[in-house]
PyMOL CGO cylinders between C-alpha atoms (Angstrom):
from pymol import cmd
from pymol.cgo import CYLINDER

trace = [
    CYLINDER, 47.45, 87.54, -85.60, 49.46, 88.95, -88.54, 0.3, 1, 1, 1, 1, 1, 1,
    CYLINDER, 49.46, 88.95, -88.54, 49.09, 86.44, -90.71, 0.3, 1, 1, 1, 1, 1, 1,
    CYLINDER, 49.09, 86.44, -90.71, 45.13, 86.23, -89.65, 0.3, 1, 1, 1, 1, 1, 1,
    CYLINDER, 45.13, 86.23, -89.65, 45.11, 90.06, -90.84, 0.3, 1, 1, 1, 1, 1, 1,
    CYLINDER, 45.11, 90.06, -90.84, 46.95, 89.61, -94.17, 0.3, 1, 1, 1, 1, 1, 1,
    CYLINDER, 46.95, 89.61, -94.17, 44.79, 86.81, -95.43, 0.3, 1, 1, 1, 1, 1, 1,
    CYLINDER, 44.79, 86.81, -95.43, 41.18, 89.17, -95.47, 0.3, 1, 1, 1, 1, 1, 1,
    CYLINDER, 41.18, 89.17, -95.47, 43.34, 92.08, -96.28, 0.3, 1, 1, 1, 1, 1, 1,
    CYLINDER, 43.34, 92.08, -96.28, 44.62, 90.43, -99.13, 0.3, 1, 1, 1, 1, 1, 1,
    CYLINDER, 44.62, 90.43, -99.13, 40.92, 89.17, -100.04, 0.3, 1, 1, 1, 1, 1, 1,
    CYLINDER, 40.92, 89.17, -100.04, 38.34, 92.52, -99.11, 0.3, 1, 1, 1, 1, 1, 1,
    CYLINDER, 38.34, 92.52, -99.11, 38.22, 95.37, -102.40, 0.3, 1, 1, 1, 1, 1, 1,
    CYLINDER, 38.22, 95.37, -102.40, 39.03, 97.66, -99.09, 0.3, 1, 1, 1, 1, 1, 1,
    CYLINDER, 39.03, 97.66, -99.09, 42.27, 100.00, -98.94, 0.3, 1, 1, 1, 1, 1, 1,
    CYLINDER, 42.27, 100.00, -98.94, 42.39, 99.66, -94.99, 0.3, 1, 1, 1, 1, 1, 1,
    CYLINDER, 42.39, 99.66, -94.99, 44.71, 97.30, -93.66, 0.3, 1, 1, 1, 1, 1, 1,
    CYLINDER, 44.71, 97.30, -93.66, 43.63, 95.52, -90.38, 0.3, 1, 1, 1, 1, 1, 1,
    CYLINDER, 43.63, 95.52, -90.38, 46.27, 96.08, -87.74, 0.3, 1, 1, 1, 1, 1, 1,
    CYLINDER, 46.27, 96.08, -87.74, 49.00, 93.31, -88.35, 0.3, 1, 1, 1, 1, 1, 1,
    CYLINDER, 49.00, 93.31, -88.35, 47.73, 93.02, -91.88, 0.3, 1, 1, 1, 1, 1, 1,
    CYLINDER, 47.73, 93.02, -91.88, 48.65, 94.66, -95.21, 0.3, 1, 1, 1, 1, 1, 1,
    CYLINDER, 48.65, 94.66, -95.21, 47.03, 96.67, -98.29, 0.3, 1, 1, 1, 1, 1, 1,
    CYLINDER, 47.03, 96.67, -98.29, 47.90, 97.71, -101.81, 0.3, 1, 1, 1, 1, 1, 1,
    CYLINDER, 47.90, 97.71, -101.81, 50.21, 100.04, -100.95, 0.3, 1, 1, 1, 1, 1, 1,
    CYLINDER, 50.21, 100.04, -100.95, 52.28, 98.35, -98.74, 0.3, 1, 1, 1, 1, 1, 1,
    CYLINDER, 52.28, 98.35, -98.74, 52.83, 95.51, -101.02, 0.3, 1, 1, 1, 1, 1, 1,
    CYLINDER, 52.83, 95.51, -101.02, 53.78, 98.59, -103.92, 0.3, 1, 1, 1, 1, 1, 1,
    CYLINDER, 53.78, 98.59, -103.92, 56.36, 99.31, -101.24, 0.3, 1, 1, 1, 1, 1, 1,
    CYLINDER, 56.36, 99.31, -101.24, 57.43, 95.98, -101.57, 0.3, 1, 1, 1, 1, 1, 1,
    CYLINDER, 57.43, 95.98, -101.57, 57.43, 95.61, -105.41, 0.3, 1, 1, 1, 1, 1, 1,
    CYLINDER, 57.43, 95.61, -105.41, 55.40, 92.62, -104.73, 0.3, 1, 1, 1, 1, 1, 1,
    CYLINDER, 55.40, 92.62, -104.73, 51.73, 91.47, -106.07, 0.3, 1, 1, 1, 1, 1, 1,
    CYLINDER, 51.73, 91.47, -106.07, 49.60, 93.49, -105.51, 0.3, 1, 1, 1, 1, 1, 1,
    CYLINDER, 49.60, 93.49, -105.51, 46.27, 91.82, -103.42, 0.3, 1, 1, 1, 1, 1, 1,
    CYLINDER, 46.27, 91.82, -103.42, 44.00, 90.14, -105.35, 0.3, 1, 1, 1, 1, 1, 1,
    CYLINDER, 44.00, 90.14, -105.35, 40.65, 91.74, -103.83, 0.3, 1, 1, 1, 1, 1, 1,
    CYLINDER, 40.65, 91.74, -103.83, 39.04, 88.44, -104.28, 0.3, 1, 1, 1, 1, 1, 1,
    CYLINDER, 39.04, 88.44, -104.28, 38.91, 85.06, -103.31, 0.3, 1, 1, 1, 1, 1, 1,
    CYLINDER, 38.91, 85.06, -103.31, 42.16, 82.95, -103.27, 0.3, 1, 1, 1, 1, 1, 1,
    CYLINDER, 42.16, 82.95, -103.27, 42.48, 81.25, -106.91, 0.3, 1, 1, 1, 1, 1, 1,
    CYLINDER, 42.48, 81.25, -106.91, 44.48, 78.24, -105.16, 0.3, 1, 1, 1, 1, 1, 1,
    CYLINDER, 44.48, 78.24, -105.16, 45.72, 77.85, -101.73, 0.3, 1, 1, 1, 1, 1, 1,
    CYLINDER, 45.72, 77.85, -101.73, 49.24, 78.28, -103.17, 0.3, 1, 1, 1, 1, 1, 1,
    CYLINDER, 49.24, 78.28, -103.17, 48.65, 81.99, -103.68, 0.3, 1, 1, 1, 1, 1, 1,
    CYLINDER, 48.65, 81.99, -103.68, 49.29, 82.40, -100.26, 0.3, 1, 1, 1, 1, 1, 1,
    CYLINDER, 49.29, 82.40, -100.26, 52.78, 82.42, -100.90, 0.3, 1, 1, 1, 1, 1, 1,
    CYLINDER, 52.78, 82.42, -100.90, 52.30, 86.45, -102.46, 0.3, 1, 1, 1, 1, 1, 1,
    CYLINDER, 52.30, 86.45, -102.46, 50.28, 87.02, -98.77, 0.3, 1, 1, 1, 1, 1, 1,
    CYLINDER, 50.28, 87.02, -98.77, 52.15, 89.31, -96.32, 0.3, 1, 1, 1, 1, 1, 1,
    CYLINDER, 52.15, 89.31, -96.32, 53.51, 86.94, -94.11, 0.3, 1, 1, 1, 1, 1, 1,
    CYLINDER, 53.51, 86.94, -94.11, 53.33, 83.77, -95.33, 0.3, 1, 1, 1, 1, 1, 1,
    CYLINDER, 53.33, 83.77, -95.33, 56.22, 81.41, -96.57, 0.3, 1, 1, 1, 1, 1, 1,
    CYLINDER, 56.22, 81.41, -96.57, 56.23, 78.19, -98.73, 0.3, 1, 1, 1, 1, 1, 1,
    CYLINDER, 56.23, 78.19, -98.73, 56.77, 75.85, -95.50, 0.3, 1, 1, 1, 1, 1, 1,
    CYLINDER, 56.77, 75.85, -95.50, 53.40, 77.61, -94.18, 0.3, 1, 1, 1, 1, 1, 1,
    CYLINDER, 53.40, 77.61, -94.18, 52.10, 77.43, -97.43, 0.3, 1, 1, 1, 1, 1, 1,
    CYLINDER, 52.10, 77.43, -97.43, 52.60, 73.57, -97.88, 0.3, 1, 1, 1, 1, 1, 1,
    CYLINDER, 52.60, 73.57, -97.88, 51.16, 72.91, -94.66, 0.3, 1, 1, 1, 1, 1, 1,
    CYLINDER, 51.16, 72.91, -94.66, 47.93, 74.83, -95.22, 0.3, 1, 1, 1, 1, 1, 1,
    CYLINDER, 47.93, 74.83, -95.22, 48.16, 72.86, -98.99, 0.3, 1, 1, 1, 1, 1, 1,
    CYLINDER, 48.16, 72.86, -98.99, 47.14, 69.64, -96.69, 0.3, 1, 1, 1, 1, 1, 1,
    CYLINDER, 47.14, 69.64, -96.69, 44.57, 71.14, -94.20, 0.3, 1, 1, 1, 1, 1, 1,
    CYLINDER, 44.57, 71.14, -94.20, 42.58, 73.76, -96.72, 0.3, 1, 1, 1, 1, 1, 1,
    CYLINDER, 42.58, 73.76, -96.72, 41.01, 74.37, -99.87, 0.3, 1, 1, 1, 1, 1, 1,
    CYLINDER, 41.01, 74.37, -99.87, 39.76, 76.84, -102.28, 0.3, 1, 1, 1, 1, 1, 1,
    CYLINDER, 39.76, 76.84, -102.28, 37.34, 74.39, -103.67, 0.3, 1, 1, 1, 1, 1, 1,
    CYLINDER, 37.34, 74.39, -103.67, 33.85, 74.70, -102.58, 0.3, 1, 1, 1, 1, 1, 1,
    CYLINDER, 33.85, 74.70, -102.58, 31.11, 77.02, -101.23, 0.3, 1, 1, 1, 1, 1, 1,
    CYLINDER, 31.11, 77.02, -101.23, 34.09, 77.57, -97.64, 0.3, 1, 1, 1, 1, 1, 1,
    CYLINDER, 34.09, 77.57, -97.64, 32.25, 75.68, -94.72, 0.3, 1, 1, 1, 1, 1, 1,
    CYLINDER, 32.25, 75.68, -94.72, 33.69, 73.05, -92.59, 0.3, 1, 1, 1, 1, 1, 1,
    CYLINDER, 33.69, 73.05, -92.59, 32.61, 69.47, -92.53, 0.3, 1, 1, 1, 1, 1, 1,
    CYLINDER, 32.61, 69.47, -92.53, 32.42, 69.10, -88.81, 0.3, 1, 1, 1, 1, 1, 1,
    CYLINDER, 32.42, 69.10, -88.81, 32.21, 65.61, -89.17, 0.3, 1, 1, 1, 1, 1, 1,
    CYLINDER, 32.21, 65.61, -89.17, 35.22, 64.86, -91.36, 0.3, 1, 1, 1, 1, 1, 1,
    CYLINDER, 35.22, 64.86, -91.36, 37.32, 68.17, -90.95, 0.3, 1, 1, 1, 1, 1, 1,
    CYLINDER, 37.32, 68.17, -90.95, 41.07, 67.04, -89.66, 0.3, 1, 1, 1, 1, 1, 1,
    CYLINDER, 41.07, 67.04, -89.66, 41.68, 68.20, -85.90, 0.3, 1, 1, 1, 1, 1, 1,
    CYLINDER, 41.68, 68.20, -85.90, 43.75, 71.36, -87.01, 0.3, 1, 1, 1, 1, 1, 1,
    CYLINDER, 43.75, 71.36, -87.01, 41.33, 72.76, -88.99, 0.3, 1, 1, 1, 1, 1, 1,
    CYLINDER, 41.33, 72.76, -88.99, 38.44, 72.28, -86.57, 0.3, 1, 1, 1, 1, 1, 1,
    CYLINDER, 38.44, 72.28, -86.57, 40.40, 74.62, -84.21, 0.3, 1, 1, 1, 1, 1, 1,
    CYLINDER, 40.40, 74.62, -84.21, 40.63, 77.45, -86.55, 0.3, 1, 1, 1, 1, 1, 1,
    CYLINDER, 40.63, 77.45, -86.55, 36.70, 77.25, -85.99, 0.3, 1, 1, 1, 1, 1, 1,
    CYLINDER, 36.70, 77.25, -85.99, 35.15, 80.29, -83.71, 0.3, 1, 1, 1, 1, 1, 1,
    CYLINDER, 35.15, 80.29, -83.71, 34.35, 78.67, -79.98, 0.3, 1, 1, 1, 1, 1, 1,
    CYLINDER, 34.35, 78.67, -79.98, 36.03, 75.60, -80.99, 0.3, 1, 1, 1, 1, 1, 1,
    CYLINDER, 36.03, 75.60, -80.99, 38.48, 75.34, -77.95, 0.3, 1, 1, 1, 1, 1, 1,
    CYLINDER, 38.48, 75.34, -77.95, 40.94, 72.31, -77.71, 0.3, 1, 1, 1, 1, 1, 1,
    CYLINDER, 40.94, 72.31, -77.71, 38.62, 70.72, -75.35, 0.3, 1, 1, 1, 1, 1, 1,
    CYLINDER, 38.62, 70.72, -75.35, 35.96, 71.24, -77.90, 0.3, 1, 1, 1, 1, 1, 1,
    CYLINDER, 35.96, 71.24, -77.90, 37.95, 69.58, -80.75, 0.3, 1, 1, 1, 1, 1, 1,
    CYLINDER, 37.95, 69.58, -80.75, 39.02, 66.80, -78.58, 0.3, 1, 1, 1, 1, 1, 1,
    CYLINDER, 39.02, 66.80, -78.58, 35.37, 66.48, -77.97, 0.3, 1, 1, 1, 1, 1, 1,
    CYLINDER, 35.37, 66.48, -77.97, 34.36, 66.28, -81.18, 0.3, 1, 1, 1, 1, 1, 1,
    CYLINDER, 34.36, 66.28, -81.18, 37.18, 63.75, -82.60, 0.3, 1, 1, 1, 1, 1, 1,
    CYLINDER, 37.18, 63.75, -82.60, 36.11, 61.37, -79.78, 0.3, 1, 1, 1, 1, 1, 1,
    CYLINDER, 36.11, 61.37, -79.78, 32.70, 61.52, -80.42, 0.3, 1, 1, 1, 1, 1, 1,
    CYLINDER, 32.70, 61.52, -80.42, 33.87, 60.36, -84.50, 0.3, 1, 1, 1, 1, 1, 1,
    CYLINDER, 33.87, 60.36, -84.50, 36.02, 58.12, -82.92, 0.3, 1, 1, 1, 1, 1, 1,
    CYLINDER, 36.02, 58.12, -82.92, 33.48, 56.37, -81.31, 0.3, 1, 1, 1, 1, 1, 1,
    CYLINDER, 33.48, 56.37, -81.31, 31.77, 56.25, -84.46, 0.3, 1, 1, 1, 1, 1, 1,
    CYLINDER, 31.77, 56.25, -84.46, 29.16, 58.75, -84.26, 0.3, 1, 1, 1, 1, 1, 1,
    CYLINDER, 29.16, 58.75, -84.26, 28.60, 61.84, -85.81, 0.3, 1, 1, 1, 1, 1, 1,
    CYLINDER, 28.60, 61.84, -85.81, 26.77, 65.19, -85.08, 0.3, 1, 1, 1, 1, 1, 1,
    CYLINDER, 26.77, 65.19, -85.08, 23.53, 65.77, -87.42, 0.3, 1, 1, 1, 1, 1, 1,
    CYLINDER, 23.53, 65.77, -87.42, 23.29, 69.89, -86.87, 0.3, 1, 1, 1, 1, 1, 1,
    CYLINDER, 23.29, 69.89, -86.87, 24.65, 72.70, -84.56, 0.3, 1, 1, 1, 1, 1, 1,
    CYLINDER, 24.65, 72.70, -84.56, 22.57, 71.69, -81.66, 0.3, 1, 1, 1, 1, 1, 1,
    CYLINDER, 22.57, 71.69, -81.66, 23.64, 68.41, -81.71, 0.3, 1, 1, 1, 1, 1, 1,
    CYLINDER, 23.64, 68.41, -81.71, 26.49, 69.70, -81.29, 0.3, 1, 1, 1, 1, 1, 1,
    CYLINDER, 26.49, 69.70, -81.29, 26.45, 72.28, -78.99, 0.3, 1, 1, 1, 1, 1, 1,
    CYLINDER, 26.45, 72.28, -78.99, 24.45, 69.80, -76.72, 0.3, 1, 1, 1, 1, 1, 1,
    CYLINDER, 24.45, 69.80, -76.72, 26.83, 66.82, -77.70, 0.3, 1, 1, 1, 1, 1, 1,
    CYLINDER, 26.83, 66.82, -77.70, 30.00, 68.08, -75.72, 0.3, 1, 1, 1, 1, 1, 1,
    CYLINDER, 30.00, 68.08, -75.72, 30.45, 68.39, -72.16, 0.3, 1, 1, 1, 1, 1, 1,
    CYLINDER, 30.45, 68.39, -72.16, 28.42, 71.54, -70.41, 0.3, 1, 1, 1, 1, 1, 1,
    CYLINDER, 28.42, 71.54, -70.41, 31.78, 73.25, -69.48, 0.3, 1, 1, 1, 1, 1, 1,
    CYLINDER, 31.78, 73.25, -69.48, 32.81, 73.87, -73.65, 0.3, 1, 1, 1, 1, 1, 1,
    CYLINDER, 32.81, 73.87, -73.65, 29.46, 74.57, -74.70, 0.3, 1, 1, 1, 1, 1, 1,
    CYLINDER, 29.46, 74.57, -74.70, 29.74, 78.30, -73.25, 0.3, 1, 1, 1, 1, 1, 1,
    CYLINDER, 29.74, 78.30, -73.25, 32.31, 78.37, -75.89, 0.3, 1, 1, 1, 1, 1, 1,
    CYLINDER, 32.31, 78.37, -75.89, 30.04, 77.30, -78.72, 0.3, 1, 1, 1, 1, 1, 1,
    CYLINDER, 30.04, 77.30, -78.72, 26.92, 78.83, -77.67, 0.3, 1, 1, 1, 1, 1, 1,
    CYLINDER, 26.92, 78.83, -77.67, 28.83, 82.64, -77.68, 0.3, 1, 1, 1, 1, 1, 1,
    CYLINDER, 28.83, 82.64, -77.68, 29.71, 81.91, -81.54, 0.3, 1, 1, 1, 1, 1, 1,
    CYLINDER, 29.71, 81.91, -81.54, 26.79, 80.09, -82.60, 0.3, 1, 1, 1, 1, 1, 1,
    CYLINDER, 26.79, 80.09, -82.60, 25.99, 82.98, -85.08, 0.3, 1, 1, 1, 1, 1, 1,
    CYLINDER, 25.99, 82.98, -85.08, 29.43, 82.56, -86.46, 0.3, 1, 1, 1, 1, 1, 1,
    CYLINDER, 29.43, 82.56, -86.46, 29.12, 78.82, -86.69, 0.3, 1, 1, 1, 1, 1, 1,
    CYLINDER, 29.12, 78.82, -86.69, 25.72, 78.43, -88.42, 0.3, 1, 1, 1, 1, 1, 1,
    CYLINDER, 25.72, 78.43, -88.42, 27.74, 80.39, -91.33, 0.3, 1, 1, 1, 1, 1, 1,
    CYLINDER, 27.74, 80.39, -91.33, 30.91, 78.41, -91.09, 0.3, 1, 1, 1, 1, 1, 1,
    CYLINDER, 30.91, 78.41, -91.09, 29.86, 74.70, -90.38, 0.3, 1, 1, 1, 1, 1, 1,
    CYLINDER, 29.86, 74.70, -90.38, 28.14, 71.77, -91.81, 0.3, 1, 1, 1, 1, 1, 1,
    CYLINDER, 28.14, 71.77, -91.81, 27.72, 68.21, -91.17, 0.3, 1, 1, 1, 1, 1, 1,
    CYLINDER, 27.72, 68.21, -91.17, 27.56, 66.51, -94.67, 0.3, 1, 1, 1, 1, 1, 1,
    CYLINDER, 27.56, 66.51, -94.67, 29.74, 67.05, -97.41, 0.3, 1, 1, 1, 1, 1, 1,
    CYLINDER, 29.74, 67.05, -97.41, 28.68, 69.62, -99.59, 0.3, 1, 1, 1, 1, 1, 1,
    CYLINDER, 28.68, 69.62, -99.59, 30.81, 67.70, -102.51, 0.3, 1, 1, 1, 1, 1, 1,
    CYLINDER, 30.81, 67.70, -102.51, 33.85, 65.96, -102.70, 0.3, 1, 1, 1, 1, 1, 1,
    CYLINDER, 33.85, 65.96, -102.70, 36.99, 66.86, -104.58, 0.3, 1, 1, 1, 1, 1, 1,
    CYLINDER, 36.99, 66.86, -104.58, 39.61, 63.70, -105.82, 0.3, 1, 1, 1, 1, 1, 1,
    CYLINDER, 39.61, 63.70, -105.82, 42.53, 64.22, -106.66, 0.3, 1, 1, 1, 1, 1, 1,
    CYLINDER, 42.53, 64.22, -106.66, 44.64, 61.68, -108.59, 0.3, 1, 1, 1, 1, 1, 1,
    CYLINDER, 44.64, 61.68, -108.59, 48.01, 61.16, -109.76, 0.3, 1, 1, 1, 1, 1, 1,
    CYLINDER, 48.01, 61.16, -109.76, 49.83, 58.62, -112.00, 0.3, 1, 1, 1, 1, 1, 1,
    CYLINDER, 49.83, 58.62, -112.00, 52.47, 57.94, -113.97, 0.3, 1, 1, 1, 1, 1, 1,
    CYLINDER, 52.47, 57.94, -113.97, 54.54, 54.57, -115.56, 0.3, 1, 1, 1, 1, 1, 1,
    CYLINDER, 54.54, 54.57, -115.56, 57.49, 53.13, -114.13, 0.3, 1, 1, 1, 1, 1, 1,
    CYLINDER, 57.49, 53.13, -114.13, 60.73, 54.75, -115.02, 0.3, 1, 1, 1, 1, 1, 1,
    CYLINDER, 60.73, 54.75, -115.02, 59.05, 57.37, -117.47, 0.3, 1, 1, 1, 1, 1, 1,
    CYLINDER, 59.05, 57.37, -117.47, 59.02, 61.02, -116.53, 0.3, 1, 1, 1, 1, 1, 1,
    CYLINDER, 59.02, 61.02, -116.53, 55.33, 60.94, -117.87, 0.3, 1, 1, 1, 1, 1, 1,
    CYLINDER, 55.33, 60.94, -117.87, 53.04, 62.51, -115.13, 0.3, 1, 1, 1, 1, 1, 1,
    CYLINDER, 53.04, 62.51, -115.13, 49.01, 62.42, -115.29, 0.3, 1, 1, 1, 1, 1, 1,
    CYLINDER, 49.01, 62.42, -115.29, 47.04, 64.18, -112.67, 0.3, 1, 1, 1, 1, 1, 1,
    CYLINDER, 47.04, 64.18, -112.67, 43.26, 64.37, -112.70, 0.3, 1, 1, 1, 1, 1, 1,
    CYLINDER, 43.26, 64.37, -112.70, 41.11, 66.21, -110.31, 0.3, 1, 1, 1, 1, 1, 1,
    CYLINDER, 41.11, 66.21, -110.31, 37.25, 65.71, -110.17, 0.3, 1, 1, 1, 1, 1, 1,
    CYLINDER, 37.25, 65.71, -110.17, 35.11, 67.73, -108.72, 0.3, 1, 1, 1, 1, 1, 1,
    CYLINDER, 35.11, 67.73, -108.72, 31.39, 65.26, -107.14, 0.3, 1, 1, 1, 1, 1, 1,
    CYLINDER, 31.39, 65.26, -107.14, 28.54, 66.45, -105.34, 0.3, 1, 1, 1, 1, 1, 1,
    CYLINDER, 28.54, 66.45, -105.34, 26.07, 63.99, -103.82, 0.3, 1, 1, 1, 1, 1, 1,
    CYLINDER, 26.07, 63.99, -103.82, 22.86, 63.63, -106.06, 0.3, 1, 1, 1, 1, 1, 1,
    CYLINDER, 22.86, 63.63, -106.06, 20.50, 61.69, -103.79, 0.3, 1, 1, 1, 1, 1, 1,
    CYLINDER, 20.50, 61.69, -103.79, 22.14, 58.23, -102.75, 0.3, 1, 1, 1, 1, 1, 1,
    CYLINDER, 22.14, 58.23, -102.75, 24.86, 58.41, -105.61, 0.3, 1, 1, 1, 1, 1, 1,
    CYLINDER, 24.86, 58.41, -105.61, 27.64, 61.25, -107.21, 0.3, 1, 1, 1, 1, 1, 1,
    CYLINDER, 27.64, 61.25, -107.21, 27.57, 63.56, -109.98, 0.3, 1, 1, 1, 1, 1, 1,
    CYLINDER, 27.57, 63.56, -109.98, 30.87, 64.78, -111.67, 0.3, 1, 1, 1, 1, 1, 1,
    CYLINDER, 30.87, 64.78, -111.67, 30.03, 68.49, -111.75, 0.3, 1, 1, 1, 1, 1, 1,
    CYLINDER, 30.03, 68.49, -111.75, 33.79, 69.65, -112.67, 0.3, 1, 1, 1, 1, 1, 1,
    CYLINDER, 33.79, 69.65, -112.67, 36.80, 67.46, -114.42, 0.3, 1, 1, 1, 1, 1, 1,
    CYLINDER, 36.80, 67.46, -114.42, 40.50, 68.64, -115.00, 0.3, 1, 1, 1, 1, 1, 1,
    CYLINDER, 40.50, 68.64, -115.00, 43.43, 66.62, -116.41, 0.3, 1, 1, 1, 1, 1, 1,
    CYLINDER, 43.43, 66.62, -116.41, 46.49, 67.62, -117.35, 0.3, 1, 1, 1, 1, 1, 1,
]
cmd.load_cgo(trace, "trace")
């Protein structure tokens, strides 16, 4: 729950810390950071959150983003992140991975909601405001990331592309190398 409170805490322009969370002036205290009163730059600010350490932060590196306009592919998301979802219990995500398993995939909320077994979708249907904000069921756009390098050469290229789908093909909309 703490680390649920630092994360907005660190993000609102607010003063008020949530209980469990933190504000300005307890990271002062701290002589740490002070909150960026924004939206994470990369998921690897995390590490200057209240809470969080670089183990946490390295697993979060695999399941999350910064990237993109913050709604969940409910047809690609990984189980883990699915259940960070509002009403998605585990018998909900379980649900939902065997329904992809099976090869099928959900076209909108009600699909959804009216996909999975009637004893989860009491669970759905209370968040369903929530969800309409937090899900969708195509990819908004894509994001690549590439490394390479030669054999036995320190030499390191990484390229990350940023694609959106433009009717039945993909635009580059964003390109960095380094």
């Amino acid at each position: 729950d703490s680390l649920a409170a630092a994360v907005p805490d660190w993000r609102d322009s607010d003063t008020v810390a949530r209980p469990g969370g933190a504000e300005r002036e307890w990271y002062a205290l701290q002589a740490r950071p002070l909150p960026r009163n924004g939206p994470l730059a990369s998921v690897e600010e995390l590490r200057l959150v209240r809470g969080f350490d670089s183990v946490m932060v390295a697993g979060a590196a695999i399941l999350f983003t910064v990237q993109g306009p913050g709604h969940v592919n409910v047809n690609a998301a990984s189980a883990p992140v699915l259940a960070t979802l509002p009403g998605f219990t585990p018998f909900v995500v379980d649900a939902v991975m065997q329904h992809r398993s099976d090869g099928e995939r959900y076209s909108d909320l009600d699909a959804l909601v009216y996909g999975v077994p009637l004893s989860a979708r009491t669970d759905l249907l209370a968040h369903y405001a929530e969800l309409r904000q937090a899900v969708v069921f195509a990819p908004e756009l894509l994001v690549a990331q590439v490394e390479g390098h030669a054999p036995e050469s320190p030499a390191v290229a990484r390229e990350v592309v940023t694609l959106v789908p433009a009717g039945n093909r993909l635009a580059v909309v964003r390109q960095e190398v380094w």
